[in-house]
N, C-alpha and C positions, 0 to 999 in steps of 0.2 A: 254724239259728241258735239261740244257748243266750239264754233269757229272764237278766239280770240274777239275779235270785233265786236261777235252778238255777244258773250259774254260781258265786256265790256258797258255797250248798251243795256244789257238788261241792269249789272251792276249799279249804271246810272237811275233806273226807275226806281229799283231797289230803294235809293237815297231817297225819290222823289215819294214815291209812295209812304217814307218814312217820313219825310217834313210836312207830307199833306197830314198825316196825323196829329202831327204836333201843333200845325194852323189850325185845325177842329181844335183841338183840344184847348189853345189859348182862345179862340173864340166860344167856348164850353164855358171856364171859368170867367171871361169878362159876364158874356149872359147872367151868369150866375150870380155874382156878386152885383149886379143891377136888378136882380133882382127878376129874370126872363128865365124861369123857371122852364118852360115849354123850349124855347132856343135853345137854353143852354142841355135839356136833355136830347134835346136834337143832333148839335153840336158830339155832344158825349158818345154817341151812336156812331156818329159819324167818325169821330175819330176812331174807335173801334173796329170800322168797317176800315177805313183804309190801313189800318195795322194789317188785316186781314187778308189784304191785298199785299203788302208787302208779302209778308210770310209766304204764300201763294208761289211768289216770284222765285223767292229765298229756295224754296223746295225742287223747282222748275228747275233750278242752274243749279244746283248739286246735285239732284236725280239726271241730270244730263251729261255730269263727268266735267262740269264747272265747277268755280269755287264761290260762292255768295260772300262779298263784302259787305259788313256793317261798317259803315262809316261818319262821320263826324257830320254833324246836321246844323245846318244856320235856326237861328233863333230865331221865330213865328214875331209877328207883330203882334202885342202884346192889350192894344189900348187904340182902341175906333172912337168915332167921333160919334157915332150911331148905328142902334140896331141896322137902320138903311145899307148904312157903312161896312156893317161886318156881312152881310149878303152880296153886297156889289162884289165885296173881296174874295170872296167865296166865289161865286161866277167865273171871276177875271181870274182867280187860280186856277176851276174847272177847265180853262177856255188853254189854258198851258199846259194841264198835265195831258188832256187829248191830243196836245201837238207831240208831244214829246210819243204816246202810243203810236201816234202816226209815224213817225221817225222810226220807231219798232217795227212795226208793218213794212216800211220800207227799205231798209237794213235787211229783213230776213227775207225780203223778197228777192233784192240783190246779192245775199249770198246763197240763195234756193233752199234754206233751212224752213222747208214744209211744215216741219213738226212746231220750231216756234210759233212759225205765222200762225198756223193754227191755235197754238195757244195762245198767241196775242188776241185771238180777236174776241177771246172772253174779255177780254179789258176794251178792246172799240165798242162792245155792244154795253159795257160799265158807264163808259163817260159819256155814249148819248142819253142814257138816263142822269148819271150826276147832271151836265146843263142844263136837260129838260126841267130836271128838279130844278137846280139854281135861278134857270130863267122864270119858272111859275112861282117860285116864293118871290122872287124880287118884282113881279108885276103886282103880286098881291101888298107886299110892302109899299109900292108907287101909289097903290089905292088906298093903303089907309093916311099916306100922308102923316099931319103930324097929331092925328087923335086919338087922343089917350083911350078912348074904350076901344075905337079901331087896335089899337096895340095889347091891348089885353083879351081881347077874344083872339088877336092872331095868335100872341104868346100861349093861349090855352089851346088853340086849335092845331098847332103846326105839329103835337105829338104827332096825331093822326093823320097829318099829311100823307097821301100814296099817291104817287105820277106816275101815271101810265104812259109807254114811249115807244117809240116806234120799237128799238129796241126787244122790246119785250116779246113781242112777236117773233124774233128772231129764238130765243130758246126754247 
């Protein structure tokens, strides 16, 4: 049985995990309509995968005798100034949604709910690979700078992007 509180808390990620979808997703279709074919199915995946992670959640708190809230979602920023731009944002969102897990971590550790912790921590070992990822695309983007074939071999290349993390080890 989920305590009120962690309920609460997961509720919260719930949200989160639902607007990090929807940030992939409006940074899917700017790629797209620019013409970044490789970003934007990047992007497309991504948002896919964190839907996936909401649901996850969604299951978690109702197989536990909680009730999963869907709730009303702020609207993603829509329009970057540059590919640069939509990665930096990606980062700096990754770099939030690990705090807020962390706050998870610590919540169920404070009320001794073992069984969530343990379930959270599929999601710490998620978002040291999402940064890892985030940080090695945007070092790669700092190196192409602003050259149009540098940007069209990233844009073809970044399908097959795979980051290896510390993480990975852990599974």
């Amino acid at each position: 049985m989920l305590s009120k509180s962690i309920e609460k808390a997961l509720n919260k990620q719930i949200r989160i995990e639902a607007e990090s979808s929807q940030i992939y997703l409006a940074m899917a279709v700017w790629a797209e309509v620019k013409g970044l074919e490789g970003i934007s199915n990047f992007m497309y995946d991504h948002s896919d995968e964190e839907r996936e992670h909401m649901l996850k959640l969604i299951k978690f708190v109702n197989e536990r005798g909680g009730h999963a809230h869907i709730s009303e979602l702020n609207a993603p920023n829509v329009e970057f100034s540059s590919f640069k731009a939509v990665f930096e944002n990606l980062l700096e969102h990754e770099i939030s949604v690990s705090q807020s897990i962390n706050e998870l971590v610590h919540i169920s550790l404070q009320e001794k709910d073992y069984a969530t912790h343990n379930f959270i921590q599929w999601y710490v070992a998620e978002q040291i690979e999402e940064e890892a990822t985030a940080r090695t695309i945007l070092d790669k983007v700092n190196m192409i700078g602003d050259d149009k074939g540098g940007l069209y071999l990233f844009d073809r290349d970044i399908q097959q992007l795979n980051i290896n993390s510390a993480a990975d080890n852990l599974e």
